[in-house]
C-alpha positions in Angstrom: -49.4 49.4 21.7 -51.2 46.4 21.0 -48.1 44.5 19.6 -46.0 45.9 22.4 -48.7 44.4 24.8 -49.2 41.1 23.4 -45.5 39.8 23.0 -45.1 41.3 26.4 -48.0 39.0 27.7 -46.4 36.1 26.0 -42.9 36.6 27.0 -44.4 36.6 30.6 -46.2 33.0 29.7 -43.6 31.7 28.3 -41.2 32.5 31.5 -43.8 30.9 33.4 -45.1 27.8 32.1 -41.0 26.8 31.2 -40.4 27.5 35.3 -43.2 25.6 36.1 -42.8 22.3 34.2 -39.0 22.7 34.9 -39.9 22.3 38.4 -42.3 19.6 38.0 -39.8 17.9 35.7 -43.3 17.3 33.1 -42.9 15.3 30.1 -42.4 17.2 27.2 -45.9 19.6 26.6 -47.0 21.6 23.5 -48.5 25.0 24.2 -50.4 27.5 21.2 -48.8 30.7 22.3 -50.9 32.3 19.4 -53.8 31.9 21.2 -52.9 34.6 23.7 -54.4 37.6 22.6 -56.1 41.1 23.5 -58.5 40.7 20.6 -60.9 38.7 20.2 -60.4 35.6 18.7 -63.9 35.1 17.4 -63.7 37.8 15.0 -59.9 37.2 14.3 -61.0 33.5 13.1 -63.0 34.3 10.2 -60.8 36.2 8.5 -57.5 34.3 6.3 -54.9 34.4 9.3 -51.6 35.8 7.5 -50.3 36.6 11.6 -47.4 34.6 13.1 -48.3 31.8 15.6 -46.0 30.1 18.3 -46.2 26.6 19.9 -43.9 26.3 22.9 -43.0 22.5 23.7 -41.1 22.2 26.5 -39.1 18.7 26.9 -38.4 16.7 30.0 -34.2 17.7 30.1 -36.0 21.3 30.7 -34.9 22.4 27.1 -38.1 24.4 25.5 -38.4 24.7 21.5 -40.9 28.0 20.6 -42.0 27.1 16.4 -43.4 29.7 14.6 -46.3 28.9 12.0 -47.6 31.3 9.5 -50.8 30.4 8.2 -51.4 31.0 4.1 -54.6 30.5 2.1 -53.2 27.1 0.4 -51.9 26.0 3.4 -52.6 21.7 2.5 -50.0 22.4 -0.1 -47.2 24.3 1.6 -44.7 23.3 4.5 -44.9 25.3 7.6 -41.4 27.3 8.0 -40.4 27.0 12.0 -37.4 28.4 13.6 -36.5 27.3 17.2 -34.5 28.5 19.9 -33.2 26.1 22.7 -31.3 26.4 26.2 -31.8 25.2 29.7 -34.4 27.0 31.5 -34.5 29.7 29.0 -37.3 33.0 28.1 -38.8 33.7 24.8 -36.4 37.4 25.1 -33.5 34.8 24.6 -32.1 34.9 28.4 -30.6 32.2 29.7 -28.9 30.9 32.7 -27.2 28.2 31.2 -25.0 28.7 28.7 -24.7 26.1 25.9 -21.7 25.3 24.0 -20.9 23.4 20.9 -17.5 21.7 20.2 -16.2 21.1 17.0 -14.7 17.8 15.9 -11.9 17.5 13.2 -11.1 13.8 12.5 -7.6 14.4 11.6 -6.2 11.6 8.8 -3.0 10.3 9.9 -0.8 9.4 7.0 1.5 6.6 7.5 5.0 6.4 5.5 6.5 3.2 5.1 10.4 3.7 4.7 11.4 2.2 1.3 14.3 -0.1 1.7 16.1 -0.4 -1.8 18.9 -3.0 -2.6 21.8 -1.6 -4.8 20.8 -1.7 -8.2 17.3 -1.0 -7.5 16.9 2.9 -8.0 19.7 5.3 -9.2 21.7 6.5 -6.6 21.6 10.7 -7.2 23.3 13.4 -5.0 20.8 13.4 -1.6 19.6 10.0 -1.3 20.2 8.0 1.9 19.7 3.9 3.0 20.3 0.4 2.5 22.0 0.3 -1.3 23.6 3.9 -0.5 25.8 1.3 2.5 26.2 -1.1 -0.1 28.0 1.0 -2.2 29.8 2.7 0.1 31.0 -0.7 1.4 31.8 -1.8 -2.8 34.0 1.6 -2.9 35.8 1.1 0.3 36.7 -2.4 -1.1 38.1 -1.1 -4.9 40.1 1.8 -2.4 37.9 4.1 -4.3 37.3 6.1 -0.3 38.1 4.7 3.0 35.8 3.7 5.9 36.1 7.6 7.7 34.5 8.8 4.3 31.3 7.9 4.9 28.6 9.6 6.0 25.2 9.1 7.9 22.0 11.2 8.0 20.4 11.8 11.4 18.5 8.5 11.1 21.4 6.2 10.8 21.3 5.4 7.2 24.4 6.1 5.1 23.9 8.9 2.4 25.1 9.9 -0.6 27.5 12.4 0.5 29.7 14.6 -1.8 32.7 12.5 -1.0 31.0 9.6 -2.7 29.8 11.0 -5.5 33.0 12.6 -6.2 34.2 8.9 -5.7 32.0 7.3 -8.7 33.0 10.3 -11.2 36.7 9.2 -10.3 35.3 5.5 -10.8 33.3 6.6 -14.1 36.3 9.0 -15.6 38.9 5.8 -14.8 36.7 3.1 -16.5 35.4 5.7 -19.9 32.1 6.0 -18.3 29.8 9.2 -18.4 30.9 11.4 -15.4 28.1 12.6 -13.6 28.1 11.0 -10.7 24.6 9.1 -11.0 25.1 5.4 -10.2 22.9 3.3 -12.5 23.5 0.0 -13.6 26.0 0.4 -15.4 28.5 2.1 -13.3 27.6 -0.8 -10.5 28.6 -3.4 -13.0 31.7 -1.8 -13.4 31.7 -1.9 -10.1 31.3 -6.0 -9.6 33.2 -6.9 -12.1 36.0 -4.9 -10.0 35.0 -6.5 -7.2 35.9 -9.6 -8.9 39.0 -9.6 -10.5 40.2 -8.4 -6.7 38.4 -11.8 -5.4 40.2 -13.5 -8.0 43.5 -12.6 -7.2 42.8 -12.9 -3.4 41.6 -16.3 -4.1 45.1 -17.4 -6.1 47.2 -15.1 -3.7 46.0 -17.9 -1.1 46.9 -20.8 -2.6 50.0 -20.3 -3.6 50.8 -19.9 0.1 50.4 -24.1 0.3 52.8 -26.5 0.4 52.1 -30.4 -0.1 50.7 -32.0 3.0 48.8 -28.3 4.2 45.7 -29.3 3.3 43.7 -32.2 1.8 43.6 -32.3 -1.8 40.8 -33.7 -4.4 39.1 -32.7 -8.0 39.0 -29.6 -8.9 41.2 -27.6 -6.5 43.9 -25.8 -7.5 47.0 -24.1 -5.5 51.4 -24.7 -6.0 50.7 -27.7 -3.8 48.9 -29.1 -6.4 51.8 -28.9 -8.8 54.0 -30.7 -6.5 51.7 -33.4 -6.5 51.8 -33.5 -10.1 55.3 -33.0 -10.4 56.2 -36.1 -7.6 53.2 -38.5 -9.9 55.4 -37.1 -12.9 58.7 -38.3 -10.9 57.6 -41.9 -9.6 55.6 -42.2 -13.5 52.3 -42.9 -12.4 51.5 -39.4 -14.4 52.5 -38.1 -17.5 54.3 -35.0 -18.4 57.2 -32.3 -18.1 57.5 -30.9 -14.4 55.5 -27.8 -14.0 55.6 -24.5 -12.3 53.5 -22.1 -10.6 49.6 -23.2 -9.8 48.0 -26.2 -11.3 44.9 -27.8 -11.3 43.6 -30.8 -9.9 42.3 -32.3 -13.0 40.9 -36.1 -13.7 44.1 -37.3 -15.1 45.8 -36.0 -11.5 42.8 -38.2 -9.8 43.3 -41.1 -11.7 47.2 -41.4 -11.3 46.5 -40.6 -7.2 44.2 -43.8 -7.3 47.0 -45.5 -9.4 48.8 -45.2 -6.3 47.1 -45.6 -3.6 46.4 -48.9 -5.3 50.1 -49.6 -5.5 51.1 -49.1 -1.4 47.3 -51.0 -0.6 45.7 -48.3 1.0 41.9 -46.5 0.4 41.9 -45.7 -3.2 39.4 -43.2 -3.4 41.4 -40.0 -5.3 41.7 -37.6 -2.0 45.1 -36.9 -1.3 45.5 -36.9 2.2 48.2 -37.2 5.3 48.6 -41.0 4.7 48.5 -40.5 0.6 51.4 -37.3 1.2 53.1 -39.8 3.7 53.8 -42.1 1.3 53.9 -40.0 -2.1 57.0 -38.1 -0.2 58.7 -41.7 0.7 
């Protein structure tokens, strides 16, 4: 009954003093709640207190903190063990009319990928892959007539892939040229490739100048084109070059530059080597 009595007495103290100083908005205030007692203290002091005591300090937000000490026989030498309870205008039976929430923070870490933009050559391209050198091939095989333009495909970024049809392409490419057929395009099948690409740029190139006649275009070291052999072939005529007629392309070599000077010399007009409208004008006299 006396235990029942006591921490009755001191939950009605507690309830009290907190309304109180909440009212009177107090600075904070420390209170010995062990000191409230129905014995009598005298006689309780001279023995080794082993009992529980509270100190209720109650802060100026109105939060309270109760601390509980127990007291030991080396007590210089040991840390006093406290557990507190805190709310807003709170009792020692843990009521409350405020209730107190704690929120959680998660610092989430953001990862940032930076796209990798490869150029053809760079990386092997494998069944899946997608970007940049994928286009660049695809661009290489439309030009060997390896697939055409409607062949290839995009993923849902944009950025041409490495379809089937493509790789199905190369292993045509790789099985034409003796290559391994498995449809992975290193740097060897891209040379292949290039050097392709070439040989078709050659043959563009002296497709094009066959297609000039004498007089088309201005003419100097270097060049080449038919136009060029009927230059040679009228310096051959009027003897200012040496030499069978020719046939077919030729090329604008130093001998061709020195007889044009020759000449140009020999009608008094700019000797400088470039056959141009006044030089044909008079070559074809």
């Amino acid at each position: 009954m006396k235990t029942k009595f006591k921490d009755l007495l001191k939950g009605i103290f507690l309830t009290s003093v907190a309304s109180l100083i909440s009212s009177n908005e107090a600075n904070a205030i420390s209170y010995d709640l062990s000191r409230i007692s129905d014995d009598n203290n005298i006689e309780q002091g001279k023995k080794n207190d082993l009992s529980q005591k509270y100190i209720l300090k109650i802060h100026n937000d109105n939060s309270f903190l109760i601390a509980g000490h127990r007291s030991h026989r080396s007590h210089s030498s040991h840390r006093s063990h406290s557990s507190h309870r805190s709310s807003s205008y709170g009792s020692y039976s843990g009521s409350s009319t405020t209730t107190s929430s704690s929120t959680s923070t998660y610092n989430t870490n953001t990862t940032t990928s930076t796209k990798t933009t490869y150029s053809l050559g760079e990386r092997n391209i494998i069944s899946g892959v997608s970007g940049k050198d994928v286009a660049e091939l695809a661009n290489k095989l439309v030009k060997i007539r390896y697939i055409i333009e409607s062949d290839i495909e995009k993923n849902y970024s944009g950025d041409v892939k490495y379809s089937i049809r493509l790789e199905n392409a190369i292993k045509k490419f790789q099985k034409d040229h003796n290559q391994v057929v498995d449809g992975i395009v290193g740097k060897k099948t891209i040379e292949a490739i290039n050097k392709q690409i070439e040989q078709i740029n050659r043959k563009t190139v002296n497709t094009d100048v066959q297609k000039y006649n004498l007089g088309d275009r201005i003419l100097k070291k270097q060049m080449q084109g038919y136009d060029v052999t009927q230059l040679k072939n009228i310096l051959i005529d009027k003897g200012y070059l040496s030499g069978k007629l020719l046939k077919g392309t030729s090329l604008f070599d130093e001998e061709t530059e020195k007889a044009v000077i020759k000449f140009q010399k020999s009608i008094g007009i700019d000797a400088d080597g470039i056959v141009e409208t006044q030089t044909v004008y008079f070559l074809k006299k």
